[in-house]
DRENVEXGU-374908 format. One record per residue (C-alpha): residue number from 1; residue in three letters; x, y, z. Coordinates in steps of 0.25 Angstrom, whole numbers, padded with zeros to 4 digits. Layout:
N
+-------+------+-------+-------+-------+
| tikol | zado |    xx |    yy |    zz |
+-------+------+-------+-------+-------+
|   NUM |  ALA |     X |     Y |     Z |
...
+-------+------+-------+-------+-------+
This chain:
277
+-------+------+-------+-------+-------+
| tikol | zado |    xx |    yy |    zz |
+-------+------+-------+-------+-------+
|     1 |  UNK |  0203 | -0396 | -0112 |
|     2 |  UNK |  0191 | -0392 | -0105 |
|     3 |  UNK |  0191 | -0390 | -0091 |
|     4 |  UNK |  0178 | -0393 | -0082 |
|     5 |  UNK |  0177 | -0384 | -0071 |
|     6 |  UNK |  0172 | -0389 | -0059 |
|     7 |  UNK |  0166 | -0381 | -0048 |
|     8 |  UNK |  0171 | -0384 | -0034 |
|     9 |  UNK |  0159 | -0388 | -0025 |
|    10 |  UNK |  0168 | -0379 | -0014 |
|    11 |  UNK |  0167 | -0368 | -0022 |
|    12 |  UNK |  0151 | -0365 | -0026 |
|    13 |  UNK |  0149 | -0354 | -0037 |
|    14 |  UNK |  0145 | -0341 | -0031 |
|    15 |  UNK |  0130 | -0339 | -0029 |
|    16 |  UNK |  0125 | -0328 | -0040 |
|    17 |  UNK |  0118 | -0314 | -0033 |
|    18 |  UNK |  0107 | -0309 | -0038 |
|    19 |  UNK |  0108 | -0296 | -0030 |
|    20 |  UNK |  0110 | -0284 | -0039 |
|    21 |  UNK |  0117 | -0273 | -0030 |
|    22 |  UNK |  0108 | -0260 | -0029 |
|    23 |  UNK |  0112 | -0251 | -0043 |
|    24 |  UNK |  0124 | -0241 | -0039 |
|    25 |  UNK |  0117 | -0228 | -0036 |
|    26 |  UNK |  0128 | -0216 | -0042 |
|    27 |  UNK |  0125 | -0203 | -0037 |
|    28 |  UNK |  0132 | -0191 | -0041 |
|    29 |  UNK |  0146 | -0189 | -0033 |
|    30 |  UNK |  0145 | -0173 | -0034 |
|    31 |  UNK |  0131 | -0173 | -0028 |
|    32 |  UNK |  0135 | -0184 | -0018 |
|    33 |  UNK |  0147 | -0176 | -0013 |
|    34 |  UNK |  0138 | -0164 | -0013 |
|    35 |  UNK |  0130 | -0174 | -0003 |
|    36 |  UNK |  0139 | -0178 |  0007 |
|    37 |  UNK |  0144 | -0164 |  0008 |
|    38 |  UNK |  0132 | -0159 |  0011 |
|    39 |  UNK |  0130 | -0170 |  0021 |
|    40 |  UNK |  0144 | -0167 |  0028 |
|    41 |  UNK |  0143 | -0153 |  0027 |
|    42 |  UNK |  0128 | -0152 |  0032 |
|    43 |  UNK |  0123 | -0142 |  0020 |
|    44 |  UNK |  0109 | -0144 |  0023 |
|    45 |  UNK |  0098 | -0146 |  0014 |
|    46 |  UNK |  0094 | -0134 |  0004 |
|    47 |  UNK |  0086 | -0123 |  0012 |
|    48 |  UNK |  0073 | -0124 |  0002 |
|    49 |  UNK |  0072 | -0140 |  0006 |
|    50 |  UNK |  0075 | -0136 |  0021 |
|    51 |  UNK |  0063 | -0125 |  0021 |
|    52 |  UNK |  0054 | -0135 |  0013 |
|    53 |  UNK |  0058 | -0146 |  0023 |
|    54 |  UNK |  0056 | -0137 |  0037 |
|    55 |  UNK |  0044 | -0127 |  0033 |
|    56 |  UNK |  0031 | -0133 |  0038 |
|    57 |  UNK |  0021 | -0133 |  0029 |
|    58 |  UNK |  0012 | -0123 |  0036 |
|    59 |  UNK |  0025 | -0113 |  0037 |
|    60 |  UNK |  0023 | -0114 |  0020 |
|    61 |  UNK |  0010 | -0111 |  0019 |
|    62 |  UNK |  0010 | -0100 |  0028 |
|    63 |  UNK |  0020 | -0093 |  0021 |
|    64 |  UNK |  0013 | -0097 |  0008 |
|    65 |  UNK |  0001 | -0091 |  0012 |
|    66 |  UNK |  0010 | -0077 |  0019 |
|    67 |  UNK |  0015 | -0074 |  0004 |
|    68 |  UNK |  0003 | -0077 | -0002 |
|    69 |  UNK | -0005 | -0067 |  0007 |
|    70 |  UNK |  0007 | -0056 |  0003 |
|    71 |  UNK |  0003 | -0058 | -0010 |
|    72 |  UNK | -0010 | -0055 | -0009 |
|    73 |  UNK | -0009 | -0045 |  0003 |
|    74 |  UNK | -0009 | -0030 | -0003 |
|    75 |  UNK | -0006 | -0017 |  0003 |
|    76 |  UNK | -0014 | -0004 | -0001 |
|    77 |  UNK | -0011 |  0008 |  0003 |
|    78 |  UNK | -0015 |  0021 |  0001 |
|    79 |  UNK | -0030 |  0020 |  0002 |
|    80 |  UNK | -0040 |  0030 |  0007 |
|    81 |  UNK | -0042 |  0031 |  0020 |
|    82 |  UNK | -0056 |  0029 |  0020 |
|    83 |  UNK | -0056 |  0017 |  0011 |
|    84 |  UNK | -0061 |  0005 |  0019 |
|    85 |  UNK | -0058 | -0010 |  0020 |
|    86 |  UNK | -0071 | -0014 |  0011 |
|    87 |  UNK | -0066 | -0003 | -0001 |
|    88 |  UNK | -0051 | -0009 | -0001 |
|    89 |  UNK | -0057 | -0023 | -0004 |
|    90 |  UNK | -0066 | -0019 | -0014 |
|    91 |  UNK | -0055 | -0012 | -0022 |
|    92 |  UNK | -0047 | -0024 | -0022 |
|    93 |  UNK | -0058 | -0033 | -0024 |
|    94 |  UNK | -0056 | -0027 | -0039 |
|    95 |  UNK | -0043 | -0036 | -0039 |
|    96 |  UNK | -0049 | -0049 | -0031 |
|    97 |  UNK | -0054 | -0055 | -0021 |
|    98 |  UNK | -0050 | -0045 | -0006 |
|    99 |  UNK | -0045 | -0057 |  0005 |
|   100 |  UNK | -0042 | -0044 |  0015 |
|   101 |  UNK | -0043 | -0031 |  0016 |
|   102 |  UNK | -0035 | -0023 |  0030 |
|   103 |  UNK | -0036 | -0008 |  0029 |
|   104 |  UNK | -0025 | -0002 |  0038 |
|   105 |  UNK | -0030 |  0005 |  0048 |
|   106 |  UNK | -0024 |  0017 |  0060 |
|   107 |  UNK | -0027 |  0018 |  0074 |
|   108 |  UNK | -0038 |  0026 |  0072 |
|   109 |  UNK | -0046 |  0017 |  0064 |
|   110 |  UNK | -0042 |  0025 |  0049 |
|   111 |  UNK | -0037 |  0016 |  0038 |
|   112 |  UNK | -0023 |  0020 |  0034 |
|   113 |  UNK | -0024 |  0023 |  0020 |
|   114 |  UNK | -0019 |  0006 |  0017 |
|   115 |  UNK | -0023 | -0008 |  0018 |
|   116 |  UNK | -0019 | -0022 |  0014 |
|   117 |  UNK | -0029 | -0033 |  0005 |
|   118 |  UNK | -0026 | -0045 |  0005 |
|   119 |  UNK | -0031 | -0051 | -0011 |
|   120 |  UNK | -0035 | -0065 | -0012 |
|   121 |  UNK | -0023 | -0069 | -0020 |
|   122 |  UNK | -0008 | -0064 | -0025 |
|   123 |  UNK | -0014 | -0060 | -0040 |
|   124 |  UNK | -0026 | -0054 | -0035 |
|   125 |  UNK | -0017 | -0046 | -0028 |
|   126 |  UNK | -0006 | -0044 | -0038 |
|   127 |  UNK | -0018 | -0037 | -0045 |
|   128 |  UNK | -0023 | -0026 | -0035 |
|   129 |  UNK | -0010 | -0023 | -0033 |
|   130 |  UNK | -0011 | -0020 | -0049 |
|   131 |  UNK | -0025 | -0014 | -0051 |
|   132 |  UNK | -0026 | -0006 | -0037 |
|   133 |  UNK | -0011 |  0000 | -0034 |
|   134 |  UNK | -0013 |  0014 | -0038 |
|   135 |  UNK | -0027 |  0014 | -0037 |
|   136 |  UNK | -0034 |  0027 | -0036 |
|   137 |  UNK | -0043 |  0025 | -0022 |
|   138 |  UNK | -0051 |  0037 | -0019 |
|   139 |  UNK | -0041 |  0048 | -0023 |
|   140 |  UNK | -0029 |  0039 | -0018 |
|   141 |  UNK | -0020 |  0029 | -0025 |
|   142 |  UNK | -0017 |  0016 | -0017 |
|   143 |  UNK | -0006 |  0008 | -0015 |
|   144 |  UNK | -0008 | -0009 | -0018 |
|   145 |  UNK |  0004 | -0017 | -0017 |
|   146 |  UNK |  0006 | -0031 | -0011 |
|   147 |  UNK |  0009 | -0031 |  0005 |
|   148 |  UNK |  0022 | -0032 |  0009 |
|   149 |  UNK |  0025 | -0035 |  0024 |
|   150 |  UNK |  0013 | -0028 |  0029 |
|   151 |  UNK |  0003 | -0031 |  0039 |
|   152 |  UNK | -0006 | -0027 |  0048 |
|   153 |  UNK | -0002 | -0015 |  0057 |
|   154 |  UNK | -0001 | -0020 |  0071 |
|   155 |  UNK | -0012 | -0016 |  0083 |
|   156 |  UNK | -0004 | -0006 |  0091 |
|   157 |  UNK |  0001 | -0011 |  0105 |
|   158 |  UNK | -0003 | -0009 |  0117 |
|   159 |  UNK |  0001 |  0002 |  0126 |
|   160 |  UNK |  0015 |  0001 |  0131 |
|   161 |  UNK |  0021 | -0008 |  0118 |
|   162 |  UNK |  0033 | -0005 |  0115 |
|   163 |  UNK |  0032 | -0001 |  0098 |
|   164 |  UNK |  0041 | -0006 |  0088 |
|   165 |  UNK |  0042 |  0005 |  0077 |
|   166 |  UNK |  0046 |  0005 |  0065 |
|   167 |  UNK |  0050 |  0016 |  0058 |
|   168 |  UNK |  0054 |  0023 |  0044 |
|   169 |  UNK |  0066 |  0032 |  0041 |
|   170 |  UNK |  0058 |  0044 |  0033 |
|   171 |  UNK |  0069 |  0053 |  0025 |
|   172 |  UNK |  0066 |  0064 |  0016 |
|   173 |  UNK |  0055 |  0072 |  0026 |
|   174 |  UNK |  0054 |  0089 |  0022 |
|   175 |  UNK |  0061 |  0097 |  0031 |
|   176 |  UNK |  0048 |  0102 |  0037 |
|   177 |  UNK |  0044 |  0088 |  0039 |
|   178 |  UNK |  0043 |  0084 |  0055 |
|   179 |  UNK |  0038 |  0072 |  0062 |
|   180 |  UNK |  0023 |  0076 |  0063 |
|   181 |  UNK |  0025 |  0077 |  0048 |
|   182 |  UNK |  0030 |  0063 |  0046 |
|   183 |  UNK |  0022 |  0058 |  0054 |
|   184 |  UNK |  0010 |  0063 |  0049 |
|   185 |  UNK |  0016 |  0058 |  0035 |
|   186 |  UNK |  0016 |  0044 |  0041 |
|   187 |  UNK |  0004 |  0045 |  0050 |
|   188 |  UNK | -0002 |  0034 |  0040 |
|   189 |  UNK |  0005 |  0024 |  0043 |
|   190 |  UNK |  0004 |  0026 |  0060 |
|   191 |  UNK |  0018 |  0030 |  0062 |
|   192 |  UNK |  0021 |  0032 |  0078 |
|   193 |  UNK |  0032 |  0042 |  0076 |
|   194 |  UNK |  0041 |  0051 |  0069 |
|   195 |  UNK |  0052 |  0058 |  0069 |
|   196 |  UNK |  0061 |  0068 |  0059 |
|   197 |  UNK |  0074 |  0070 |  0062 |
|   198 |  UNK |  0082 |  0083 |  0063 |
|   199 |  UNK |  0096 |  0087 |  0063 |
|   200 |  UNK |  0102 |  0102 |  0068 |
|   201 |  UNK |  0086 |  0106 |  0069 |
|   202 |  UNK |  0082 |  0102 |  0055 |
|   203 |  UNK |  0075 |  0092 |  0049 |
|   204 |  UNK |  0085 |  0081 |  0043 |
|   205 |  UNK |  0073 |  0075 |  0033 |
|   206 |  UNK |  0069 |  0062 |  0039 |
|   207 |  UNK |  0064 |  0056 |  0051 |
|   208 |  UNK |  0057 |  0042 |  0057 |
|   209 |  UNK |  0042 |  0035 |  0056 |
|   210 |  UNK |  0042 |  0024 |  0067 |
|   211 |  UNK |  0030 |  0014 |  0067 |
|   212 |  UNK |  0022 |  0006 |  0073 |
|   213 |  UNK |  0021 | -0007 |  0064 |
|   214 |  UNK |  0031 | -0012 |  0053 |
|   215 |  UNK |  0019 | -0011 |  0044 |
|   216 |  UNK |  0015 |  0003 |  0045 |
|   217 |  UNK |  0031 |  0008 |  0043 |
|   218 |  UNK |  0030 |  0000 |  0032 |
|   219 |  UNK |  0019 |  0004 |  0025 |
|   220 |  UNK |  0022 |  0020 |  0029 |
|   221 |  UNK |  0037 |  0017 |  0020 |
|   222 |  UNK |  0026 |  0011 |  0008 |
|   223 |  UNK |  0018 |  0022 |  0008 |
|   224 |  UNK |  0025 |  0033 |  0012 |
|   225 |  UNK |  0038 |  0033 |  0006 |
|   226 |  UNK |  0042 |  0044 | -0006 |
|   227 |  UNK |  0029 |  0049 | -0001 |
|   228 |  UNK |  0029 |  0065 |  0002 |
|   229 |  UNK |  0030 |  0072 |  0014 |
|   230 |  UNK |  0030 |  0087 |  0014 |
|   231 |  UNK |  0032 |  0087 | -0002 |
|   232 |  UNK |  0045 |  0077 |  0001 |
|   233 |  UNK |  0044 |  0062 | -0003 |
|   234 |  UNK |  0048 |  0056 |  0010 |
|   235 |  UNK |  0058 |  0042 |  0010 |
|   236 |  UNK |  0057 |  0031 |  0019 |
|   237 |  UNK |  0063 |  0020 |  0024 |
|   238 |  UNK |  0064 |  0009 |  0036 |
|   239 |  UNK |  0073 |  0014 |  0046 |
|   240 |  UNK |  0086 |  0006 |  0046 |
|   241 |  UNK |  0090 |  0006 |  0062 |
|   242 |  UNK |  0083 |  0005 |  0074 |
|   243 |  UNK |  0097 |  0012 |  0080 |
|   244 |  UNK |  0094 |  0025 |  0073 |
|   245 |  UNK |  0100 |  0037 |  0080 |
|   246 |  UNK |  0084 |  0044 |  0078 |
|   247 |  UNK |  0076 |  0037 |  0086 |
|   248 |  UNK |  0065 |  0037 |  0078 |
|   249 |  UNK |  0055 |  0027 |  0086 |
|   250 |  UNK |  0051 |  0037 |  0097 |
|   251 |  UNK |  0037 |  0041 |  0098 |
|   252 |  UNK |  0031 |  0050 |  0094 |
|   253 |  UNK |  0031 |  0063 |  0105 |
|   254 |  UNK |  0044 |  0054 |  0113 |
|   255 |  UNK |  0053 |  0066 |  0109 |
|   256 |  UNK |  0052 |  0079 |  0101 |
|   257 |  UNK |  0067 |  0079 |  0096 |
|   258 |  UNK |  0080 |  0070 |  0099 |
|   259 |  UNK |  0093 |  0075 |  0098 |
|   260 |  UNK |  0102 |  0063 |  0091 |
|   261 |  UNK |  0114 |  0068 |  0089 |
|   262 |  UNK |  0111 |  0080 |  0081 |
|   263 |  UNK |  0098 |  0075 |  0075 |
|   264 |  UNK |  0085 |  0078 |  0081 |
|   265 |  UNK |  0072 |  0067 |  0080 |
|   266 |  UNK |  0059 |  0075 |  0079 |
|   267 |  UNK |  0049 |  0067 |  0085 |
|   268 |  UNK |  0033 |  0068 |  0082 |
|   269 |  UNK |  0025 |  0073 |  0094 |
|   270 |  UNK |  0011 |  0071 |  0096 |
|   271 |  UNK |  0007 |  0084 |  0094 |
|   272 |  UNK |  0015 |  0085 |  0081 |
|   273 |  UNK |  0025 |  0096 |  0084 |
|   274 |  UNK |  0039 |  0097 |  0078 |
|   275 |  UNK |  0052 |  0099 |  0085 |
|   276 |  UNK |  0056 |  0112 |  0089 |
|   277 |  UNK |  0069 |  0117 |  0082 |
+-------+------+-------+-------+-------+
């Protein structure tokens, strides 16, 4: 027997949605923990996007443009003294085109034997340093190599400025050797004083060169270490401590001698005498 179903007026058929609930997103539940605990725990974002994020533009550029000037930025050393400005730029024209040429120059107006050439880019660079280190320049043989933290020695102070010095720890001196020795070894590089110390009356085979600038004590340790004084390859290092029991910061002509518990300082007076044993 078939039934007819009748559909009660007090109970109208439920209206059809056409709404389609937005697709179910699943996400990964170890990356979402990972989430949630760097949001609890407040592990900030990596550095890198950090730096990109907080580094202005200009602050890029200008670091941009500081490496690529060390690139190109090289360091000669060892040139005659009379070897002007004009003839350094022409010997490296030979490699590219010269942007700058800065000859280093003493109080007295006398080059100093180094300089700094600045090449239009990195390889032209890269390729004086290849061709022209060793180089044979009237009787002497330079130095090329890329600058490192060097720059252009500072104009001296005026009088009464108190002078940070910098100084090197020089070992391996001769016996014989004293401070007017050492510091004519140095007299380069403009040191402002020396010093040899002695213990029980004799010399112990090392001493102190204070300097002006960073620059020049760290040009002086380029050049002049393993280099012989007296017929003795002399080492040299920065010095560690600014607490040292040898004081070796005094001026020259301060004091002749020190007495540091058993040691003695020689100090390098004006008139180039030595201590008196």
């Amino acid at each position: 027997m078939a039934l007819s179903l009748a559909r009660s007026p007090q109970y109208p058929a439920a209206a059809v949605s056409h709404f389609a609930p937005p697709p179910l997103q699943l996400r990964s539940p170890r990356r979402h923990c990972r989430a949630r605990q760097r949001l609890r725990l407040g592990v900030p974002a990596p550095a890198a996007a950090v730096a990109a994020a907080s580094s202005p533009p200009e602050a890029q550029a200008e670091e941009e443009q500081e490496q690529g000037e060390k690139r190109r930025k090289l360091y000669v050393a060892n040139l005659p003294w009379s070897f002007p400005a004009p003839e350094v730029e022409k010997l490296f024209a030979e490699c590219g085109t010269v942007k700058d040429v800065e000859v280093i120059k003493g109080k007295d107006g006398r080059n100093r034997g180094f300089a700094f050439v600045t090449m239009s880019t990195a390889e032209e660079a890269a390729a004086a340093v290849e061709k022209l280190n060793s180089h044979d320049v009237r009787g002497r043989t330079i130095k090329v190599e890329f600058s490192k933290s060097f720059r252009k020695p500072a104009p001296p102070p005026p009088p009464g400025t108190i002078i940070e010095r910098h100084k090197l720890y020089v070992s391996n001196l001769p016996w014989k050797a004293r401070a007017p020795n050492v510091k004519e070894f140095f007299a380069k590089f403009n040191p402002l004083s020396s010093n040899v110390i002695f213990d029980n009356g004799r010399a112990a085979g090392y001493g102190f060169v204070s300097f002006g600038t960073k620059e020049e004590a760290e040009i002086a340790l380029s050049e002049l270490d393993g280099k012989e004084l007296m017929g003795r390859p002399v080492r040299l290092k920065w010095r560690e401590s600014d607490d040292d029991k040898v004081e070796a910061a005094k001026a020259d002509g301060e004091v002749e001698a020190v007495n540091i518990e058993g040691a003695r300082v020689e100090g390098a007076s004006e008139d180039g005498g030595e201590d008196k044993q």
